[in-house]
C-alpha positions in Angstrom: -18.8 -28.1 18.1 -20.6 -25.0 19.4 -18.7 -21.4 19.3 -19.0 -18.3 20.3 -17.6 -16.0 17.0 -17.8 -13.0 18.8 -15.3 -14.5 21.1 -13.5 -15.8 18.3 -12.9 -13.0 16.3 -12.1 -10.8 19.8 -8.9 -13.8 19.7 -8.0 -12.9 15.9 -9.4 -16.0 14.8 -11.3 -15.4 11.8 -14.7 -17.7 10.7 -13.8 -19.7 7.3 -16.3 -20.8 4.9 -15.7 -24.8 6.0 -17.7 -25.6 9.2 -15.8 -26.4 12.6 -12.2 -24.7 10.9 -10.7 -21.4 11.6 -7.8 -19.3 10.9 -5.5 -17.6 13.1 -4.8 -13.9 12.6 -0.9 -12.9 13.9 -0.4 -9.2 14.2 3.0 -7.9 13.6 3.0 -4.1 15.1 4.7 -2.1 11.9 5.6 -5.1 10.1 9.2 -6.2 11.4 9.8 -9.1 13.2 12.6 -11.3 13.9 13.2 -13.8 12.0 13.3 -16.9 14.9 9.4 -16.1 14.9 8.7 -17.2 11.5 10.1 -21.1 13.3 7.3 -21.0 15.5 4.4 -19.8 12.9 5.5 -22.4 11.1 5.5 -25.4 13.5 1.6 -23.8 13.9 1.0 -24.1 10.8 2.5 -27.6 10.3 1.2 -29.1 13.3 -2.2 -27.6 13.8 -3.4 -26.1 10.4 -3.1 -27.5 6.8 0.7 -26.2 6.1 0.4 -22.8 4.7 0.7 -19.4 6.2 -1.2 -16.6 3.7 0.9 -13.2 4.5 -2.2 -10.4 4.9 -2.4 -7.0 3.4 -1.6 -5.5 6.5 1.5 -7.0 7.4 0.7 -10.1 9.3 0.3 -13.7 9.3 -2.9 -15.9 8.7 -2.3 -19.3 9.4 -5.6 -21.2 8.1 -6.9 -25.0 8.9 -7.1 -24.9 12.4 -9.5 -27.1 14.3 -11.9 -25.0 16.9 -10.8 -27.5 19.3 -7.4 -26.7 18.8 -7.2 -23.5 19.6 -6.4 -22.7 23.0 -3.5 -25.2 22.4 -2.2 -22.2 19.1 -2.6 -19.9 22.0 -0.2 -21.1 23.8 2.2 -21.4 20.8 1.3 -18.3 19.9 2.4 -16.5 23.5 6.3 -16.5 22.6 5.5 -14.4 19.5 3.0 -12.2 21.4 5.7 -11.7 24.2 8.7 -10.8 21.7 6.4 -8.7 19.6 5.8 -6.7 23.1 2.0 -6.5 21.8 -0.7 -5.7 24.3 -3.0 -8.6 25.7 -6.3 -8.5 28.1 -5.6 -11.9 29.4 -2.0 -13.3 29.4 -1.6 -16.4 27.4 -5.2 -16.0 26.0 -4.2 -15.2 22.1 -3.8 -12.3 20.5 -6.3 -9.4 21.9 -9.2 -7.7 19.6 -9.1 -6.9 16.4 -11.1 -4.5 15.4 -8.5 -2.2 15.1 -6.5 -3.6 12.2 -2.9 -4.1 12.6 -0.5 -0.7 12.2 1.0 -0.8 9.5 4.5 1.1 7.9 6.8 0.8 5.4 10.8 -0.2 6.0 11.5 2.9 7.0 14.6 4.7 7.6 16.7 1.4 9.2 16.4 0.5 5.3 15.4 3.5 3.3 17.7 6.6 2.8 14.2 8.5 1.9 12.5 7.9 5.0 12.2 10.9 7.5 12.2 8.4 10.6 11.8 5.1 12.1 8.2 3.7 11.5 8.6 0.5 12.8 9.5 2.4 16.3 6.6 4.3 15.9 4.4 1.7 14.6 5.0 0.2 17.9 4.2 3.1 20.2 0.9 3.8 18.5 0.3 -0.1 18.9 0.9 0.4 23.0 -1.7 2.9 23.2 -4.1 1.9 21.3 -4.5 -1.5 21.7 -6.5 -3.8 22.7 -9.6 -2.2 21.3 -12.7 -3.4 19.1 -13.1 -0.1 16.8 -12.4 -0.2 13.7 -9.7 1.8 12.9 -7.1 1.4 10.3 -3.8 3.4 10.7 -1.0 3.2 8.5 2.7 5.1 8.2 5.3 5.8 5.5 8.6 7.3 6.2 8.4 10.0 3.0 6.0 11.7 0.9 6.7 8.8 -1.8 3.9 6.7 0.2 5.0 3.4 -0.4 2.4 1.9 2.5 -0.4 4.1 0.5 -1.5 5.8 3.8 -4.4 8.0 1.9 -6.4 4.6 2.1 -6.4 4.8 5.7 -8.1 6.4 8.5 -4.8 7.8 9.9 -2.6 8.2 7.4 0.9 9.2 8.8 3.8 10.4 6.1 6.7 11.6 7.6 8.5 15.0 7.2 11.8 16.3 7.5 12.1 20.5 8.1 15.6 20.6 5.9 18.2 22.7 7.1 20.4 24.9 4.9 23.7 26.2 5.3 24.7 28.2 2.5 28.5 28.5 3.4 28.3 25.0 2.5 26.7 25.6 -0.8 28.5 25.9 -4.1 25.3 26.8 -6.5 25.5 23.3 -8.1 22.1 23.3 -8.3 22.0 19.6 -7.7 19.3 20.5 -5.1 17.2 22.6 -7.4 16.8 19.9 -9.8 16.1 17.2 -7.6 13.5 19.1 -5.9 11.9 19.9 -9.7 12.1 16.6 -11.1 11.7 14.1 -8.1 9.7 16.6 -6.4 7.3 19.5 -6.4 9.8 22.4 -7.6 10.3 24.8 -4.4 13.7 25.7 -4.6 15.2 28.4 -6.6 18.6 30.0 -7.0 18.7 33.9 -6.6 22.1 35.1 -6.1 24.0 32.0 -6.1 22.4 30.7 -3.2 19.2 28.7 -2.9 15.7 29.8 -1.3 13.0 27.2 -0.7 9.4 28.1 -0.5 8.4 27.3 3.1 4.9 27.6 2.2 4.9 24.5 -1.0 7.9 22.3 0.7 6.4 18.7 1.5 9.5 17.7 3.9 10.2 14.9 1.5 14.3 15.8 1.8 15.2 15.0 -1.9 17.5 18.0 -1.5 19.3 16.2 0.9 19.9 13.4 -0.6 21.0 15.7 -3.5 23.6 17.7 -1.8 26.6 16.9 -2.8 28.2 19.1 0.1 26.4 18.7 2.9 24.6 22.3 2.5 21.1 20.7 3.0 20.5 18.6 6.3 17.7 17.0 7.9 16.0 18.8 10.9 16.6 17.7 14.0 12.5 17.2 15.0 10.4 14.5 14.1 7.7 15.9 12.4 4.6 14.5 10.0 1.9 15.1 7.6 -1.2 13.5 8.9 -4.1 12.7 6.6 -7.4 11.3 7.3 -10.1 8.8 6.9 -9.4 7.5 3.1 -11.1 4.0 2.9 -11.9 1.5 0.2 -14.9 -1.1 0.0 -18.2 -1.0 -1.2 -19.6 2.4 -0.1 -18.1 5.4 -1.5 -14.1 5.1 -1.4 -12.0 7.8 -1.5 -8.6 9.2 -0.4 -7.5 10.5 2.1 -7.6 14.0 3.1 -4.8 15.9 4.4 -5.7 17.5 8.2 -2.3 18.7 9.8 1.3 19.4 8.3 4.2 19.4 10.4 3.1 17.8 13.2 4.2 15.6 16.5 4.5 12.3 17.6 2.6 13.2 20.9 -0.1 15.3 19.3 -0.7 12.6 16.7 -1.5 10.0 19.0 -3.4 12.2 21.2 -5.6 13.0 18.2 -5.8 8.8 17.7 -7.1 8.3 21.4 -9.4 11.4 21.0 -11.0 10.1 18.0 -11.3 6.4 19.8 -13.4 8.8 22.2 -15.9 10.7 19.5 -16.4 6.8 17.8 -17.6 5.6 21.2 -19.8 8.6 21.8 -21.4 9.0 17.6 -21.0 4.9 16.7 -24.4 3.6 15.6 -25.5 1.5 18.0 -26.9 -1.0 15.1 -24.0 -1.0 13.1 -23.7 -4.5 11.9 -20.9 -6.4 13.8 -20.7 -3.1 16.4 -18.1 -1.8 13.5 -18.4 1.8 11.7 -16.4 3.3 9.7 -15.0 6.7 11.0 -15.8 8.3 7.5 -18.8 7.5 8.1 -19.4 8.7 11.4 -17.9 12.3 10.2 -20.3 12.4 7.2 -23.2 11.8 9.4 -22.1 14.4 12.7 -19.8 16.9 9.9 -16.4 17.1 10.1 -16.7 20.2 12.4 -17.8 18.2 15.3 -14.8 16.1 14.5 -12.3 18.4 14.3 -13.7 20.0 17.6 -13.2 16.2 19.2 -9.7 15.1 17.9 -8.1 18.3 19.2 -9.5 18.3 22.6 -6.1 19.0 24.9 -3.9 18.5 22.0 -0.7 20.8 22.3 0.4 21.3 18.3 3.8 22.3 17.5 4.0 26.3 16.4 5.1 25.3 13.1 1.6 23.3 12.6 -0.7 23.8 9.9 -4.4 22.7 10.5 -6.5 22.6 7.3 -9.9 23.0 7.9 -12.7 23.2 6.5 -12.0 19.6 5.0 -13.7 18.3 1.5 -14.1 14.7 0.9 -14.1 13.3 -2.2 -14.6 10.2 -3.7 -17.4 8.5 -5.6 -20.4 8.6 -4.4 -23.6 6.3 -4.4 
């Protein structure tokens, strides 16, 4: 049977290595899902591929063994997860849209987690809704706490949440519970002077271990979402590296704002022969500098006054 794979990878059906046999690619926006859905993978899996489901690295579903014939019929299987996922299509009831931006990815978050900072399933999901259906390759991942359990460095956008903590120090009865946290679990900015605590603005990562410490309720959470935002770590063959940090204490709006501006600086510096139409973004900022970047990404973007831009921005890494 003849086919397009262009077309079939733009439906999240990946080529196999045995002729005439694909594998279907199910997205799962920030990694949650409920749990009626895994019923209908499964029926696909039984009924159209060979019985197994492989669970990806980024938080979805490959079912593999399916027949090229018998794919528009796991399309229309597939449209009751696509619907209750509220995932974005380009043509209802076609599959899932393109792929070349990976699945968003996030850790459990703070419906789970008492250290995550916010809800990264819930934003997961926004940043899904405006950004998809596109055929960039981007990779964004987010974590709820400076612990990094979803290893956001390794990503192009790299998303760590923050919490500005509040201190009342009526509250506070110099345990020092706080103090220790912060230097054991933490990166050691709080000190006692005069029985109270201070906390060095300047070093705090927002990761809220004094918080969690308090046995009074002297430390809270802050009331804004806020976020440390790193960029363009990648793995692969040519020159990994982590990701670098660009802006601390940022917002929601001005992080997806800097997403959709960089969606506009890859269409306008991608090389044209680029095999599969796919570049890296690191790449693209090595080859333009990361000044032109930076000049791009925060085109119109409103920053909170607490924000700290780092710039100029080193990349490291090995290099070949």
């Amino acid at each position: 049977m003849d086919m397009n794979t262009k077309l079939l990878k733009k439906n999240a059906f990946r080529v196999t290595k045995e002729r005439g046999i694909t594998a279907s690619r199910v997205r799962v926006p920030g990694g949650h899902l409920e749990a009626k859905y895994l019923s209908m993978i499964q029926n696909i899996a039984d009924t159209y591929g060979n019985g197994t489901i492989h669970i990806t690295s980024r938080q979805g579903f490959e079912i593999p063994g399916i027949k090229f014939e018998d794919m528009p019929r796991v399309n229309e299987l597939l449209q009751p997860v696509i619907e209750g996922l509220n995932i974005n299509q380009e043509l209802p009831g076609g599959g899932y849209p393109a792929a070349g931006t990976r699945n968003i990815t996030a850790c459990i978050g703070n419906r789970v987690c008492p250290y995550a900072c916010y809800d990264t399933t819930a934003f997961a999901q926004r940043i899904e809704k405006a950004v998809f259906p596109n055929d960039l390759h981007f990779k964004i991942a987010l974590t709820g706490c400076p612990n990094d359990c979803a290893k956001v460095r390794m990503h192009d956008f790299g998303i760590m949440g923050m919490t500005e903590p509040q201190y009342d120090k009526d509250r506070c009865v110099n345990c020092e519970a706080c103090v220790k946290a912060c230097k054991k679990k933490s990166v050691n900015v709080l000190k006692t002077v005069n029985y109270k605590v201070e906390r060095n603005e300047a070093k705090c990562i927002g990761c809220g271990e004094c918080v969690l410490a308090c046995p009074t309720g002297a430390w809270t959470r802050g009331s804004e979402k806020l976020y440390r935002l790193t960029l363009f770590g990648r793995t692969g063959k040519k020159n990994p590296r982590m990701g670098e940090d660009f802006i601390k204490w940022v917002d929601e709006e001005s992080i997806i704002k800097i997403i959709l501006n960089t969606y506009d600086y890859v269409n306008n510096y991608i090389d044209p022969e680029a095999p599969g139409g796919k570049e890296h973004i690191g790449y693209i900022v090595d080859r333009t500098g990361f000044e032109e970047f930076r000049k791009w990404a925060l085109k119109d973007v409103k920053l909170p006054d607490m924000a700290e831009v780092y710039t100029p921005v080193y990349w490291k890494g090995i290099k070949y």
